[in-house]
N, C-alpha and C positions, 0 to 999 in steps of 0.2 A: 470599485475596482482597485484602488487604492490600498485600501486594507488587505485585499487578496495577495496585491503583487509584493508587500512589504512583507507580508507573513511568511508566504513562499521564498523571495528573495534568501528569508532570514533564516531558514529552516533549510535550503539548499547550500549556502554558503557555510551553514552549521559551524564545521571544521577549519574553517578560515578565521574566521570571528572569535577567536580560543576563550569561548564560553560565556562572552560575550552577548549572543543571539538571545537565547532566555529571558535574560536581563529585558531588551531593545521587546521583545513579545509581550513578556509580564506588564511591563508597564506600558505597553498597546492596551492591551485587552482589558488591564483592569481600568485605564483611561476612558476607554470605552463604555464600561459598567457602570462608571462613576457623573457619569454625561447624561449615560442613555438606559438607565435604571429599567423604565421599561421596558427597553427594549432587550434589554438580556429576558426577560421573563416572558415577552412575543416568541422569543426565539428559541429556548429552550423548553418551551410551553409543548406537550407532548411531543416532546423527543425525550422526554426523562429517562427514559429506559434504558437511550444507548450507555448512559451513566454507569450502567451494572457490570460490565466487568473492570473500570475504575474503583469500585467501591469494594468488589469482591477484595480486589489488589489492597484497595488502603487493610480489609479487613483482614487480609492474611497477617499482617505485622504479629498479630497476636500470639504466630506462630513459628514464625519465620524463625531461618535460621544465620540472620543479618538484622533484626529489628528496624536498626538504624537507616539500614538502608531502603528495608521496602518501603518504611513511613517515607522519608523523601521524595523516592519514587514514586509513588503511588498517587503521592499529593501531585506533582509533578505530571502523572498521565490525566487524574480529573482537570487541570488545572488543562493539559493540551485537549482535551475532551470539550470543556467549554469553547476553545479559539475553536475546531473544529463546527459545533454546532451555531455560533455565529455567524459564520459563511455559508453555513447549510440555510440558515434562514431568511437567507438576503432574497429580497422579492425580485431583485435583477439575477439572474443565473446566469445570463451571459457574462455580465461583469465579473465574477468570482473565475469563469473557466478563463476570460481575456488578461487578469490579473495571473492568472498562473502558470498563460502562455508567455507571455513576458518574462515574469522569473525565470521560465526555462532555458526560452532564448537569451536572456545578459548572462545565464551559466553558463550555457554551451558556448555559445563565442566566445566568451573570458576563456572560458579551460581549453578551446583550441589555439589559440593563439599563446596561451600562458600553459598550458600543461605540459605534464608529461609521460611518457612510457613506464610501464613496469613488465619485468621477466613473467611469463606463465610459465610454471611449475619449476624444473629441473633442465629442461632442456638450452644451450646457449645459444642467444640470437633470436630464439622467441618471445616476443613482446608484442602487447598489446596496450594500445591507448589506455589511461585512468586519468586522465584530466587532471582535476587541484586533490584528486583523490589517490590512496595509496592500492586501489583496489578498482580493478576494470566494471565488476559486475556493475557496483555504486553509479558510474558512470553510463555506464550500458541502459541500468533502471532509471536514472534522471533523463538522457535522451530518448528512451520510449516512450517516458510519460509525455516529454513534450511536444513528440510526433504522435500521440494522440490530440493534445489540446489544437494543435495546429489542424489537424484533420477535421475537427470541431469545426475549429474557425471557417475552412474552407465553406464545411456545409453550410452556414450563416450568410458569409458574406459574396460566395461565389460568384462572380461578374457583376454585382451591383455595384462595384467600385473597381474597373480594371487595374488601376494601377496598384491600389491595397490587396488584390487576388496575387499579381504576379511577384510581387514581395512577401508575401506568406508561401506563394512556390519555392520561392528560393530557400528562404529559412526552411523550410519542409525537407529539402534538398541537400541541408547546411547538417539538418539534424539525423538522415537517414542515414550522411555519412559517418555519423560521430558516433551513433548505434553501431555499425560497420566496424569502424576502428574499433570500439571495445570486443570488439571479439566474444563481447559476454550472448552465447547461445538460448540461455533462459530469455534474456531480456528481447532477442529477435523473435524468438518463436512470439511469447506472451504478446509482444507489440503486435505481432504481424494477429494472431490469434482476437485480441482487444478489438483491432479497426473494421477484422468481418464482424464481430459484436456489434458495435456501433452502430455500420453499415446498417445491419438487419436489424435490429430496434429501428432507425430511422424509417425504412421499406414500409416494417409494421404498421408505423402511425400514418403511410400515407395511403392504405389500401382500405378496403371496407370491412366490415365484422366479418363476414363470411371465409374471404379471404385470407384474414388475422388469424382466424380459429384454425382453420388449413395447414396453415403456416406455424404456426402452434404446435400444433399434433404431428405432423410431419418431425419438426425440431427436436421435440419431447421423445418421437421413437428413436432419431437417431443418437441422440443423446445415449440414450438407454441402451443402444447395440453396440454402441462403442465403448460405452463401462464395461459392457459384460465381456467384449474382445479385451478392453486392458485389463479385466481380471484373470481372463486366461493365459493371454498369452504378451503380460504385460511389460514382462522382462527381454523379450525378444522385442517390442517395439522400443524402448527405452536403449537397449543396445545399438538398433539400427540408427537412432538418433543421435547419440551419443555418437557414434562411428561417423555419422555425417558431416557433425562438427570438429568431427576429431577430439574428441574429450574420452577421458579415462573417469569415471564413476570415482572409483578408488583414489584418484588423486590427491581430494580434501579428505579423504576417512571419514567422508557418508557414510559407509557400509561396518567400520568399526562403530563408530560415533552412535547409527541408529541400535546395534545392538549391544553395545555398553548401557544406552539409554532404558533399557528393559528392566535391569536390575534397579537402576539410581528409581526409576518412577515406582517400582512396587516396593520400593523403601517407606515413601510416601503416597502412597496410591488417592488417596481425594480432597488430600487436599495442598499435597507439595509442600515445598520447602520454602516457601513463601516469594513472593514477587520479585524477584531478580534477585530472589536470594544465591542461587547458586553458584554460581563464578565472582564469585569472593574470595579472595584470596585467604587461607586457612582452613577452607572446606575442603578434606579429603580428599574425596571422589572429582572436585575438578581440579586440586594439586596433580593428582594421577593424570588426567587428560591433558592439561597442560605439558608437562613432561611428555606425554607420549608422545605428544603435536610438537614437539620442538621450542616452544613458546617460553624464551626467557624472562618476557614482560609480564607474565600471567595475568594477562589483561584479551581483552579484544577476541573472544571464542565463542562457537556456538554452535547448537545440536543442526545445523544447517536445514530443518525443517521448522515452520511455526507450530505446528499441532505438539510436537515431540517437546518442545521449547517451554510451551505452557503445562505439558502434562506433568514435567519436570518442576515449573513453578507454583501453579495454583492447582495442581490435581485434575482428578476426573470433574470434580466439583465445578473447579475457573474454567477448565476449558467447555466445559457443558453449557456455564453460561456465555462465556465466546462466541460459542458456533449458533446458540437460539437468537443470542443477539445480530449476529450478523443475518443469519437465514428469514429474520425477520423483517430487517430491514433492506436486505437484498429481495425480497419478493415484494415490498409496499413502494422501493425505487422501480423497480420495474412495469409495476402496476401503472405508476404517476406517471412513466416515460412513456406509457403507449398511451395512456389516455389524452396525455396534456400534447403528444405532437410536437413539443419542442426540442431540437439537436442539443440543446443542453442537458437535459435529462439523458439521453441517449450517449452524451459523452460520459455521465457517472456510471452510468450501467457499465462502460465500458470498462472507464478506470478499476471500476470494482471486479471485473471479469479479468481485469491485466493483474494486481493484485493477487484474489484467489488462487489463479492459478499457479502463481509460486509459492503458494503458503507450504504444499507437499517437500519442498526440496531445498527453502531458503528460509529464516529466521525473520520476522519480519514484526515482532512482538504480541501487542499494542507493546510500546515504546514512546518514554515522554519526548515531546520536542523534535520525534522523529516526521521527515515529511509525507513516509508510507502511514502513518496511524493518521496522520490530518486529514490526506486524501482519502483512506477508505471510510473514517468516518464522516466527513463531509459527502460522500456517496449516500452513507446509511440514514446521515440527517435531511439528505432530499427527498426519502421517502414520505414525508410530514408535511402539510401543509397548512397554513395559519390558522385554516375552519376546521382542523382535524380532533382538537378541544381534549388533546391526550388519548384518544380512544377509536380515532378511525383513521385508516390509510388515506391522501389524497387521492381527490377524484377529479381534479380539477387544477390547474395549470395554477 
């Protein structure tokens, strides 16, 4: 639990700690290696694969148009790649999700109590909560994650300890308002979105085969009616959303940004311009975006979608291996959560379904030392378990 809550810790505080955290990680982990030899190779022991869009990354350098930078980087994502698949392998999974409740909560209480406001958009007097952060959403996405983990907790520990039940209320209570305050709209829907996920994986592992399969097929069609409604008529629902929250699309220059992005990707169409090569300062094409976004620091920008973000870095090529990677191991997690019955598995499925569902509208990498690349890949490395000998999904808790 320990190593969970330090990792987390150090990865949420990221920007407080001025560069700092890496450091305080690297020498966790490689600690760890150095102790527990074996047990790095238990643990990364068929989960090899999730490797492959880190490796794609280092191997883009060759073509990059930063060298310098993607080798860094790159080494930097395997290197967050491994921390990730060490807490994927921990044979306690409660302990990994309690360690990360923890870090949420010493965030969110420090930043309530220590943070502060920032303006939305242009308008004067409107403001919105961001905590130790200069940006609401950041905030908004670290109080969802922790009103999932906490939602975890409940299903775990619910009334077996009244007094531990009604103090995971309150923090649960502490953290719905801190989502609230950030005003970030993504982060509500996706959380509220996340917990019926959860919910229903749990339902799943408590009902019979018959009923699973039902339940299943049911899911799967509506799934399916609702693609085909947001391909039709997908802009009229995005509007009425958007109007709910009172948000302007056009605010951030989504709608310039995604079709700027058309031209920069068929520049490079398979294989991009190497792993965060882009937004480098001397690169053309985001000297241009910069300027047009106002951005004196030309630093800190992004095609504000992950799919766009990758096709821009590693091509049709990186992002193909991306999505096999994930879709792979989003269906052998899912697999392991219904067979194995436990709320821990069911809170990754979740995490993983909170995740995805912004990858259309928010940048989210793989990115080193980021805490959205640890969580979704500690989702993808529960799919694996110790008997699976590189070659089979878990089938067994």
């Amino acid at each position: 639990m320990w190593v969970s809550f330090f990792t987390f810790a150090l990865l949420l505080f990221l920007p407080q700690t001025h560069g700092t955290a890496p450091i305080f990680l690297i020498l966790i982990y490689a600690g760890l290696a150095i102790k527990h030899p074996g047990e790095v190779l238990r643990r990364i022991r068929g989960r090899w694969v999730l490797f492959a869009p880190g490796v794609f990354a280092f191997i883009s350098t060759f073509w990059s148009m930063d060298s310098v930078t993607t080798l860094r980087l790159s080494l930097e994502l395997l290197f967050t790649i491994y921390m990730s698949l060490w807490l994927a392998g921990s044979r306690r999974w409660n302990d990994v999700v309690a360690g990360l409740a923890m870090a949420g909560m010493l965030y969110l209480l420090s930043s309530l109590v220590l943070g502060q406001t920032v303006m939305i958009g242009t308008v004067p007097g409107k403001e919105a909560f961001s905590g130790f952060n200069l940006g609401k959403n950041l905030f908004g996405d670290i109080a969802a994650i922790g009103i999932l983990a906490m939602v975890a907790l409940h299903f775990q520990t619910w009334m077996q300890r009244p007094v531990v039940t009604m103090a995971l209320l309150l923090v649960l209570a502490i953290e719905v308002n801190a989502i609230i305050l950030s005003q970030s709209a993504g982060a509500m829907v996706a959380a509220f979105g996340a917990c019926a996920v959860m919910v229903f994986v749990v339902i799943l592992t408590r009902v019979d085969a018959v009923v699973r399969a039902w339940l299943l097929i049911v899911t799967g069609l509506t799934a399916l009616l609702g693609l085909l409604l947001f391909t039709v008529m997908g802009d009229v629902v995005m509007d009425n959303m958007m109007g709910l929250f009172h948000k302007d699309p056009t605010m951030t220059g989504r709608l310039y940004l995604w079709a700027r992005s058309k031209d920069i990707v068929d520049s490079h169409p398979w294989l991009g311009s190497g792993y965060n090569a882009f937004w480098v300062q001397g690169n053309l094409d985001a000297e241009g975006l910069w300027t047009w976004a106002r951005i004196p620091t030309r630093t800190g920008f992004n095609f504000h979608s992950t799919i766009i973000e990758n096709l821009v870095e590693v091509g049709y090529v990186g992002t193909t291996i991306l999505v096999l990677t994930v879709l792979l191991g989003a269906m052998g997690l899912l697999r392991r959560a219904i067979r194995s019955g436990q709320t821990a598995a069911a809170f990754w499925v979740a995490i993983l379904a909170y995740e995805l569902s912004r990858f259309p509208i928010e940048a989210l990498g793989p990115s080193p030392f980021y805490h959205t690349t640890v969580l979704v890949w500690v989702a993808l490395g529960m799919a694996w378990s110790d008997d699976d000998h590189g070659n089979r999904f878990a089938r067994h808790a």
